[in-house]
C-alpha positions in Angstrom: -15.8 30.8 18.1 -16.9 27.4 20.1 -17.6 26.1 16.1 -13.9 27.0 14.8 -12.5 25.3 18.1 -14.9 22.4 17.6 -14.0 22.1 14.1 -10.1 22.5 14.3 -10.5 19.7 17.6 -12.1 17.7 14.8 -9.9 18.0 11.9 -6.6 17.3 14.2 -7.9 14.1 16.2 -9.1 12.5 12.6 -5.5 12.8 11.6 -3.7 10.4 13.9 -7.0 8.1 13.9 -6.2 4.5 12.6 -7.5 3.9 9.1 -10.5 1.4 8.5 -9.2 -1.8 6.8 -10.1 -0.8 3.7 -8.9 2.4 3.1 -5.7 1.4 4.7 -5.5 -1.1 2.0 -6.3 1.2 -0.5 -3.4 3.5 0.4 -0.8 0.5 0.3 -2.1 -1.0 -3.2 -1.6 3.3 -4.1 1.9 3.2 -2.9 2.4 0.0 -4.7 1.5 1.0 -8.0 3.3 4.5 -7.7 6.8 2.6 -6.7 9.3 2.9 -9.9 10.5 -0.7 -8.1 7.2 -1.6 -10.3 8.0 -0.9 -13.1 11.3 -2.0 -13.0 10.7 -5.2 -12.0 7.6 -5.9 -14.8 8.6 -3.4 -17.3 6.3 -1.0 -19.0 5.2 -3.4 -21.4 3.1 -5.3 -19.1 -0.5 -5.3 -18.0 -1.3 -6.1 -14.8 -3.7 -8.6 -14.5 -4.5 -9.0 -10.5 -3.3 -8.2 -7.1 -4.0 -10.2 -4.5 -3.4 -9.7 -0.6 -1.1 -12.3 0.8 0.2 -12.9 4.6 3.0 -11.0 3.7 2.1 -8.4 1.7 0.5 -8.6 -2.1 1.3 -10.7 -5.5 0.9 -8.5 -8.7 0.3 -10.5 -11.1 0.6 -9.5 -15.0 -0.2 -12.4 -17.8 3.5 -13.3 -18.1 5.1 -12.5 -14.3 4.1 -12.6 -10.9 5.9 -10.0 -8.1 5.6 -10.2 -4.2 5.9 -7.2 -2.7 6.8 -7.6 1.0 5.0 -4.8 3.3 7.2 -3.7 6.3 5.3 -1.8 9.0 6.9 0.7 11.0 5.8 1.2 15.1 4.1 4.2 16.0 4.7 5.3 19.4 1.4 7.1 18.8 -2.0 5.8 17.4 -2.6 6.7 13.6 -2.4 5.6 9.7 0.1 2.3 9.5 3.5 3.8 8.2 4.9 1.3 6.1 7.5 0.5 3.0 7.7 -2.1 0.4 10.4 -4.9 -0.6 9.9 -6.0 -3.9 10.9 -9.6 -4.8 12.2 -10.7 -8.1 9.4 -11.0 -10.4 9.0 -14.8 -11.4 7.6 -16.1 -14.6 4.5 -17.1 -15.4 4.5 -21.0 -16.4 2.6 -21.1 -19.6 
């Protein structure tokens, strides 16, 4: 019984934990490339190329557009995983 209560302590106080930099990252560049705003700004017939963290947010880059997606984070009155959403800026041209 004193395993099943350690174990259920355990999983619940791992789920409001803050996420290490790199998995929190991981989970915004996920969010970014399931957004239908992606694909709508670069089209399906693009190949992206690059993202790159910015102050802001990231740029994804493709070989003929560049995109800044803005990251808005959301207080928590509570410690946990950043909550976050996404503006998506008009793609601009590549100068060839």
């Amino acid at each position: 019984m004193k395993k099943l209560i350690f174990l259920l302590a355990a999983c619940f106080s791992t789920t409001y934990a803050l996420l290490p930099p790199l998995a929190q990252s991981v989970r915004e560049i996920e969010a970014i490339l399931s957004d239908p705003r992606l694909y709508q700004s670069l089209g399906s017939g693009e190949k992206i190329v690059g993202i790159e963290r910015t102050d802001s947010g990231y740029v994804v880059m493709t070989h003929n557009y560049s995109l800044q997606v803005t990251i808005v984070y959301h207080a928590l009155p509570y410690p946990g995983p950043a909550r976050f959403m996404f503006e998506f800026q008009v793609s601009e041209p590549i100068p060839k």
